[in-house]
C-alpha positions as CSV (number, residue, x, y, z in Angstrom):
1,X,-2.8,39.4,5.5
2,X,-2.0,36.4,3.2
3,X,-3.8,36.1,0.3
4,X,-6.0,33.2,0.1
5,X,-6.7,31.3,-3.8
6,X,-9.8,32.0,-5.0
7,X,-9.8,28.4,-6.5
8,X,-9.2,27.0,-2.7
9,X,-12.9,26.8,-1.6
10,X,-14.5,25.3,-4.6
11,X,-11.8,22.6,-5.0
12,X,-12.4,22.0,-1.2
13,X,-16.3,21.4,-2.1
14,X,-15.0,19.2,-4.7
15,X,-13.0,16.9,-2.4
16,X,-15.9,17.0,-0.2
17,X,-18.2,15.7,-2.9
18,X,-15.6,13.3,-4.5
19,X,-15.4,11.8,-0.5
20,X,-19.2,11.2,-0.2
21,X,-19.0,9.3,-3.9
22,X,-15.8,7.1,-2.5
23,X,-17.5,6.2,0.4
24,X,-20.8,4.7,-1.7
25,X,-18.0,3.3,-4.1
26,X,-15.8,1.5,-1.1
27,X,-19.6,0.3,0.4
28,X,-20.3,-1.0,-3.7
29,X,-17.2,-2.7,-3.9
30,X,-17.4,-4.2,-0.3
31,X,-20.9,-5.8,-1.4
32,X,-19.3,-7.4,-4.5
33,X,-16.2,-8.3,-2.8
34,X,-18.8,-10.5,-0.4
35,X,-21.0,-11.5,-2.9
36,X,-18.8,-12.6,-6.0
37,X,-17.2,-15.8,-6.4
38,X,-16.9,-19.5,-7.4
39,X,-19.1,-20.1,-4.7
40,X,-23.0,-18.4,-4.5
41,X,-23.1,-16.4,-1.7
42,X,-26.3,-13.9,-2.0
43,X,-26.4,-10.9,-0.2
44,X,-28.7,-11.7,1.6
45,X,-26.7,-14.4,2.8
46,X,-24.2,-11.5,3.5
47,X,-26.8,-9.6,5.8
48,X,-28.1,-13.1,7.5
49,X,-24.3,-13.5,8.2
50,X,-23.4,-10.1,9.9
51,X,-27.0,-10.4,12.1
52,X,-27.3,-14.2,12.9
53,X,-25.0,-16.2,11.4
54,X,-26.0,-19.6,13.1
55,X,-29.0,-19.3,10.3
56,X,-27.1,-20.0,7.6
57,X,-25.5,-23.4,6.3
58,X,-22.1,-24.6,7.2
59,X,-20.9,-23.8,3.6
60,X,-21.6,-20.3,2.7
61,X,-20.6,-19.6,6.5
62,X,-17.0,-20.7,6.1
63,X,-17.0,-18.7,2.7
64,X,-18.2,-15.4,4.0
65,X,-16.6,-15.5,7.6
66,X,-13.3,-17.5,7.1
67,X,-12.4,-16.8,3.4
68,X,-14.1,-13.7,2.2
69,X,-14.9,-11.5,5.0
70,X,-10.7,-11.6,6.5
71,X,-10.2,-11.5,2.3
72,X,-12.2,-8.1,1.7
73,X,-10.6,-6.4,5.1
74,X,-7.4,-7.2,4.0
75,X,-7.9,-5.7,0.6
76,X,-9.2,-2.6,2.5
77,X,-6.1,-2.1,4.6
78,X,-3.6,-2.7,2.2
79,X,-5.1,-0.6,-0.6
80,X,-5.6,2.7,1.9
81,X,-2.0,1.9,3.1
82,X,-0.7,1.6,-0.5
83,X,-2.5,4.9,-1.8
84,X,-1.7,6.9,1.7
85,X,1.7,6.1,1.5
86,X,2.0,7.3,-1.7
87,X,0.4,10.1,-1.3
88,X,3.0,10.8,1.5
89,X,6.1,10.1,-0.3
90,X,4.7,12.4,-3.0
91,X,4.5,15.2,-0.6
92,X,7.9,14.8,1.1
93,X,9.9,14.4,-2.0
94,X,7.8,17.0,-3.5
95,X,7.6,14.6,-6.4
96,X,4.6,13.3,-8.1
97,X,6.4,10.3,-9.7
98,X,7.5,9.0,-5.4
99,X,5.7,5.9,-4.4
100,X,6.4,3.9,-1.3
101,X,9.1,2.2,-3.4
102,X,10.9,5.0,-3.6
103,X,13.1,5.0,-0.6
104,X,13.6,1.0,-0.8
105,X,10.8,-0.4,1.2
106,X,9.5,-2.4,-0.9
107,X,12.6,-4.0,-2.1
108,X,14.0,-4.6,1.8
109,X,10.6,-5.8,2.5
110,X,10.6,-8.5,-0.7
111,X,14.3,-9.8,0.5
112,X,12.9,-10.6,3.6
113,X,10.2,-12.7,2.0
114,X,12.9,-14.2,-0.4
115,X,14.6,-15.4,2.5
116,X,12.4,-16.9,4.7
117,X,10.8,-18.9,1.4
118,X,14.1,-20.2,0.0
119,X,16.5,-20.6,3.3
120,X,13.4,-20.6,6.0
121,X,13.6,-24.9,6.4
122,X,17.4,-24.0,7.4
123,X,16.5,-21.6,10.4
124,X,17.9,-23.6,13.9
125,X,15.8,-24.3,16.9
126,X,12.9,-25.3,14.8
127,X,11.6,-21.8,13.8
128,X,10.3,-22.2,10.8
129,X,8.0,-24.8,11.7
130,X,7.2,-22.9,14.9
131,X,6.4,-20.1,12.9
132,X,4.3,-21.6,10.3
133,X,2.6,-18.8,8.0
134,X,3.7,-16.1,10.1
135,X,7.6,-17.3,8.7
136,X,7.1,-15.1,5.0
137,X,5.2,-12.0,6.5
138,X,7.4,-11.7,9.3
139,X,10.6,-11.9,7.3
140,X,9.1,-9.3,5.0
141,X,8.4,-7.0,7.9
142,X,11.9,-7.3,9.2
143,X,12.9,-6.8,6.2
144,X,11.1,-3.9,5.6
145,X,11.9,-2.3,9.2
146,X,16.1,-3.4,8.9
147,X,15.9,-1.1,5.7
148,X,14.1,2.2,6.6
149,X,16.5,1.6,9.8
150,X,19.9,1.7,7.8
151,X,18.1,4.6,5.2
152,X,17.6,6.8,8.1
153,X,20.8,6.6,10.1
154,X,22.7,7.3,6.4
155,X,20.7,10.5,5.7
156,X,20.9,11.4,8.9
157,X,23.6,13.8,10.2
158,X,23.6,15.8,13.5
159,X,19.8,15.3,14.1
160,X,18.7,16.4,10.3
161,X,17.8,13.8,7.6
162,X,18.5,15.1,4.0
163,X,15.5,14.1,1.7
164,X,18.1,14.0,-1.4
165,X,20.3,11.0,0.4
166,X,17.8,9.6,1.1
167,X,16.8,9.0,-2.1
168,X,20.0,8.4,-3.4
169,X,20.9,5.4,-0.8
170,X,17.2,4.2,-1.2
171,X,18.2,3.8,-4.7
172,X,21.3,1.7,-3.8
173,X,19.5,-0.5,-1.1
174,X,17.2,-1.3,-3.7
175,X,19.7,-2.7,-6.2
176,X,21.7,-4.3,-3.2
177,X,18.6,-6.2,-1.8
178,X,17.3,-6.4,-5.4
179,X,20.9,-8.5,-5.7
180,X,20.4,-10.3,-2.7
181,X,16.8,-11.3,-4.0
182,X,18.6,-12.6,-7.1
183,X,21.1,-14.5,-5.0
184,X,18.7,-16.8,-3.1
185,X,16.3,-16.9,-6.0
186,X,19.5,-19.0,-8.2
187,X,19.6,-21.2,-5.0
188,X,15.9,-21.6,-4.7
189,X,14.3,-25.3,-6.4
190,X,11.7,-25.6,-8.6
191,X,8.6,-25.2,-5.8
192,X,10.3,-22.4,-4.5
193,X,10.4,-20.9,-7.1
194,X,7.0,-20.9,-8.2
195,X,6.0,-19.5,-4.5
196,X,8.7,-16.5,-5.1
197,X,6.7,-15.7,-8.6
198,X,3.6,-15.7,-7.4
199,X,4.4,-14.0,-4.3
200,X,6.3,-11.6,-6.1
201,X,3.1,-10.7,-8.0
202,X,0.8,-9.5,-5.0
203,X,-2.1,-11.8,-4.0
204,X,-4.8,-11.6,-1.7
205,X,-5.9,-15.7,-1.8
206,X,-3.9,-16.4,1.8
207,X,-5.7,-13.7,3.4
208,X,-6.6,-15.0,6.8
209,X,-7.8,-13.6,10.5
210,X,-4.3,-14.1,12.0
211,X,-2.2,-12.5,9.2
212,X,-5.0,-9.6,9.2
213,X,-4.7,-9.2,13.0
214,X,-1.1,-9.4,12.5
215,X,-0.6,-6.8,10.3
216,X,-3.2,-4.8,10.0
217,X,-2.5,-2.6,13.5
218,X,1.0,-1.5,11.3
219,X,-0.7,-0.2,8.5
220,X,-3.9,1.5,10.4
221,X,-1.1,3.2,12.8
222,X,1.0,3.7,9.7
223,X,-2.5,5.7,8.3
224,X,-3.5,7.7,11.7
225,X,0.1,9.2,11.9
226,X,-0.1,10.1,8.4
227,X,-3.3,12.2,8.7
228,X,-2.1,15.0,10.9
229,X,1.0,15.4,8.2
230,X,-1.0,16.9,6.2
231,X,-0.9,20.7,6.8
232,X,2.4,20.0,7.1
233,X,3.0,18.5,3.7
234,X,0.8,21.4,2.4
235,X,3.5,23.6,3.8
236,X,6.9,21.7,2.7
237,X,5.4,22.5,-1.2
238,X,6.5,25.3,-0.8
239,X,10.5,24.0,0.0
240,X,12.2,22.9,3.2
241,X,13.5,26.5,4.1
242,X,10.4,28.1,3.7
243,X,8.5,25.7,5.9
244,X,11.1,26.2,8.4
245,X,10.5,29.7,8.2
246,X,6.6,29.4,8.8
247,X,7.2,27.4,12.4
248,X,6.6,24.2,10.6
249,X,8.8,20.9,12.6
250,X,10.0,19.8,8.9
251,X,13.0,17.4,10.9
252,X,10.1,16.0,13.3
253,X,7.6,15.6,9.8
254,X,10.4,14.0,7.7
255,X,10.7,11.6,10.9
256,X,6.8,10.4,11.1
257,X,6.7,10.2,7.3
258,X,9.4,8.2,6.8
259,X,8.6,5.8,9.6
260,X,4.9,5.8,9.4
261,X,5.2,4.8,5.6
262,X,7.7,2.5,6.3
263,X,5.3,0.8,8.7
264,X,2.3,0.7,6.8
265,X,4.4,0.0,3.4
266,X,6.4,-3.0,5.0
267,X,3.5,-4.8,6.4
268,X,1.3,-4.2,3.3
269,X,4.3,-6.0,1.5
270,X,4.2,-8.7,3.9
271,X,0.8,-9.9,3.8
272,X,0.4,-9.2,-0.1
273,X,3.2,-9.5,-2.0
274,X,4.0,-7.0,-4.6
275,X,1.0,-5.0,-5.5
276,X,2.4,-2.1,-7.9
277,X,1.0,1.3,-9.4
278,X,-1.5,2.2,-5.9
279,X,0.9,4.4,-4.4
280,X,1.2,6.4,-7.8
281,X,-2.3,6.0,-9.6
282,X,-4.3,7.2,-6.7
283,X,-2.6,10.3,-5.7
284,X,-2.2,11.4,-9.5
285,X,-6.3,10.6,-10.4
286,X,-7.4,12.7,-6.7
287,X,-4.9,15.8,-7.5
288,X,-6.4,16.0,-11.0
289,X,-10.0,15.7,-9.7
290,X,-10.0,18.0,-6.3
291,X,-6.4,19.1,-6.4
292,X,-3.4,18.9,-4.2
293,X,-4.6,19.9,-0.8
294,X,-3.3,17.1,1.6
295,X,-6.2,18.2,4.3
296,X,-8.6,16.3,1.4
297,X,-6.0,14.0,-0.4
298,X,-4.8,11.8,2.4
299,X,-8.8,11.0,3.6
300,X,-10.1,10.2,0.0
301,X,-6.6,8.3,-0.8
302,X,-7.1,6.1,2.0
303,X,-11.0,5.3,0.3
304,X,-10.2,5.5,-3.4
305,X,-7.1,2.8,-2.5
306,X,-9.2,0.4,-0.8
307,X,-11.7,0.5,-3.4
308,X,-9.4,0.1,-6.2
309,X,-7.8,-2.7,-4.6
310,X,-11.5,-4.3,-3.9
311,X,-11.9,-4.0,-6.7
312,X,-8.1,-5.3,-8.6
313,X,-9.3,-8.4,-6.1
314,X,-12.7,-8.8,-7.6
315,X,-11.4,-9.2,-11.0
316,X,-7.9,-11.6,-10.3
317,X,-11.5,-13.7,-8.8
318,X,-13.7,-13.7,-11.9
319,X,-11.4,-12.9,-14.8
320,X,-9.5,-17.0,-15.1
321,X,-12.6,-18.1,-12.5
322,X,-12.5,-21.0,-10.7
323,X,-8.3,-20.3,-11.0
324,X,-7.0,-16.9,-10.0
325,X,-5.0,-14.4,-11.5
326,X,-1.9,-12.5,-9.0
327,X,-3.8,-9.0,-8.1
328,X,-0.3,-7.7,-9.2
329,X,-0.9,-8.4,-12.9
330,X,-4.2,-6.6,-12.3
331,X,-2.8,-3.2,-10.8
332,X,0.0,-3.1,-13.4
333,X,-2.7,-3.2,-16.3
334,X,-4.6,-0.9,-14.9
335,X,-2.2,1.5,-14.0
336,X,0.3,1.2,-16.7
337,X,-1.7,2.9,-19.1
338,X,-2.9,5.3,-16.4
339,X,0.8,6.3,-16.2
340,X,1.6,6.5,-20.0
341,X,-1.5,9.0,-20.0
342,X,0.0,10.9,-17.2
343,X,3.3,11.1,-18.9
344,X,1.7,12.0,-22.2
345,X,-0.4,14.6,-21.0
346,X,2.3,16.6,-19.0
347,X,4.1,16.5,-22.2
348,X,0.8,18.5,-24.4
349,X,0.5,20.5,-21.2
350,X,4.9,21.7,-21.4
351,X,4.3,21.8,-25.4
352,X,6.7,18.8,-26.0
């Protein structure tokens, strides 16, 4: 019989606990997301909205239902994307310091953007005006897609994908489409230029109903294949050949990680530009607070990541209100000193 922790079922009851707080937190943040703003929108003019919305005046309808409503659901997707992926990457690489970055992306995703905003107008047959906003996210998603493509078929070899090359040639994809970003950036003008910085520094402000409809069916599939990884992820802690051993499909797991964060990762990139520290604060804060069971982490990821977001958004709103501030800018400040803390505090804990 295999021992069972004795600190398993009271961190369990923690999770549990910590998941009923998220949920009151996402529903918080939601409200304020709604409610906050240049313009007054009451909640009451929220609840009027969701029951009859004919009752309310032309202007706070086209604020809640065209700008806020497609505004907050974005924020939601993209945040639970960002944090479950990170959470993911963590567990395959067996590495708390992995984020969906890690295996390039991000980057692949962000060259595809680059692209279609400096060399888009030069596309033949009249795409990019038949494309309209859909030209940007849909690069980024290609670009996204062409790269996890290339990173898989390089690690893998005779049906089994090597988690160390794969890290290693994300690395150099990044720095080659990192170069390729710089490339097109020196030949972008002035305008362009200012849409690659402030795309470059995640935003939420072109949120719409088409973009969300576009990309939010990635990153929700990208989130429901992650959830039944989990038991496996609990498993590959303990090292690829002993989760072999135990009957666990680690080549089939590697597979549906990979391509499921790839998926939710690339289109998160696509519709937000680049929103930093989610996929690395959220995992780290849950593990200390409940610990590292993936059963509990990958639910309460997916929550504490919308929220954060929601919240990251609420701020880039109010903080330089009626102008806004890139939600990038807002996720590095919060989680940069999150991440020195980290980094200090395993250095006390190793006696460094």
């Amino acid at each position: 019989m295999v021992a069972v922790p004795d600190n398993i079922a009271p961190r369990r009851a923690i999770a549990v606990r910590v998941r009923s707080v998220l949920w009151v937190a996402l529903l918080a943040c939601c409200v304020l997301s709604l409610t906050t703003g240049a313009t007054g929108v009451t909640l009451w003019d929220a609840l009027v909205a969701a029951v009859t919305p004919a009752e309310l005046p032309l202007a706070a309808k086209v604020v809640l239902w065209d700008i806020r409503l497609p505004r907050m659901l974005m924020a939601i997707v993209v945040g639970a994307a960002l944090a479950v992926s990170g959470a993911v990457m963590q567990g395959l690489f067996r590495n708390p310091l992995a984020d969906p970055g890690i295996v390039g992306v991000s980057a692949g995703a962000g060259t595809g953007a680059v692209f279609a905003i400096v060399l888009g107008s030069a596309l033949p047959f009249g795409l990019a005006s038949a494309l309209g906003p859909w030209l940007v996210p849909l690069a980024a998603a290609l670009g996204a897609w062409g790269t996890i493509m290339v990173l898989y078929a390089i690690a893998t070899r005779r049906g089994v994908t090597t988690i160390a090359t794969l890290l290693l040639a994300g690395i150099a994809i990044s720095a080659l489409a990192g170069a390729l970003s710089g490339v097109l950036i020196y030949a972008a003008d002035d305008t362009q230029l200012r849409d690659l910085t402030f795309w470059g520094l995640g935003s939420l402000a072109g949120a719409t109903w088409t973009k969300l409809m576009a990309a939010a069916p990635l990153m929700i599939a990208g989130l429901l294949c992650a959830r039944p990884l989990a038991r496996g992820l609990n498993g590959l802690a303990l090292g690829e050949a002993a989760a072999y051993h135990i009957g666990l499909p680690v080549q089939r797991l590697k597979r549906v990680a990979i391509l499921s964060t790839a998926a939710a990762t690339g289109a998160a990139v696509a519709v937000s530009g680049g929103i930093g520290f989610v996929g690395i604060v959220v995992p780290h804060l849950l593990r200390l607070i409940s610990g590292p069971d993936h059963e509990e982490l990958l639910p309460n990821a997916a929550l504490l990541g919308a929220s954060l977001l929601l919240l990251a958004d609420l701020i880039s709103r109010v903080i330089v209100a009626p102008a806004e501030l890139p939600i990038g800018i807002v996720t590095a400040t919060l989680g940069g000193p999150f991440f020195l803390w980290l980094l200090l505090r395993g250095r006390a804990l190793m006696g460094g």
